[in-house]
C-alpha positions in Angstrom: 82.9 54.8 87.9 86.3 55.7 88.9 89.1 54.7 91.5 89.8 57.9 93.3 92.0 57.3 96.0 93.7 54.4 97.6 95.6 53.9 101.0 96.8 51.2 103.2 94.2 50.1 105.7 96.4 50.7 108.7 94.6 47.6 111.4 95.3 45.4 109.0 98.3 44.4 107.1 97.8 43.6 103.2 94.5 45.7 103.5 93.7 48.5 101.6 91.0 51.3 101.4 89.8 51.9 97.5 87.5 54.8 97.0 85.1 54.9 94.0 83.5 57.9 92.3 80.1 56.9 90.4 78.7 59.3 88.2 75.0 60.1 89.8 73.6 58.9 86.3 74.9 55.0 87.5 74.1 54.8 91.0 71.2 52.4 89.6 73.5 50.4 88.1 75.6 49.8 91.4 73.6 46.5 92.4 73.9 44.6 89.2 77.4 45.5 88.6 77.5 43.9 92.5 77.2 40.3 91.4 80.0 40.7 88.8 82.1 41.0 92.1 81.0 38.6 94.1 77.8 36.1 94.8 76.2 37.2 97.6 76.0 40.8 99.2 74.7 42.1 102.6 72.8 45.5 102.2 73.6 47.8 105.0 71.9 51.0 106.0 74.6 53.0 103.9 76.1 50.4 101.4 76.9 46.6 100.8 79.0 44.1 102.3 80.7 40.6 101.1 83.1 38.7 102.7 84.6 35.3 102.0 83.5 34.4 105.4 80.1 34.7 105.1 78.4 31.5 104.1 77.8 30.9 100.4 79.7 33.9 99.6 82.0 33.6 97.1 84.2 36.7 96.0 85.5 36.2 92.1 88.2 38.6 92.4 91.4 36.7 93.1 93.2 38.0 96.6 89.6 39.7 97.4 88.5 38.2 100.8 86.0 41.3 101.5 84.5 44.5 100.4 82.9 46.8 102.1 80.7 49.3 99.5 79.8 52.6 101.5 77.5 55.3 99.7 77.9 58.9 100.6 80.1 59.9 103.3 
């Protein structure tokens, strides 16, 4: 896995957009390498979500308050 791309998330100041290439061969890996980044995830129809403001979701980057993973385009 590799950072690709980031920007500034433009509705939001401080915010920021990071796109991720993963290597088809560790797509299986993405949902254990998931709770290296935070405790608790909510699987969308395309990807994951976790957001300090869920409850009992603790994110252990520091300055990370959400993540949204989106798979494909």
């Amino acid at each position: 896995m590799s950072v690709s791309e980031i920007e500034k998330y433009g509705k939001i100041n401080n915010m920021y957009k990071v796109f991720l290439d993963i290597d088809e061969s560790s797509e299986s890996n993405v949902k254990p390498m998931l709770t290296n980044i935070a405790s608790k995830w909510l699987e969308l129809p395309n990807g994951f979500l976790a957001s300090n403001t869920m409850d009992g979701d603790e994110i252990y980057i520091p300055n990370l308050h959400m993540i949204n993973l989106v798979i494909g385009n």
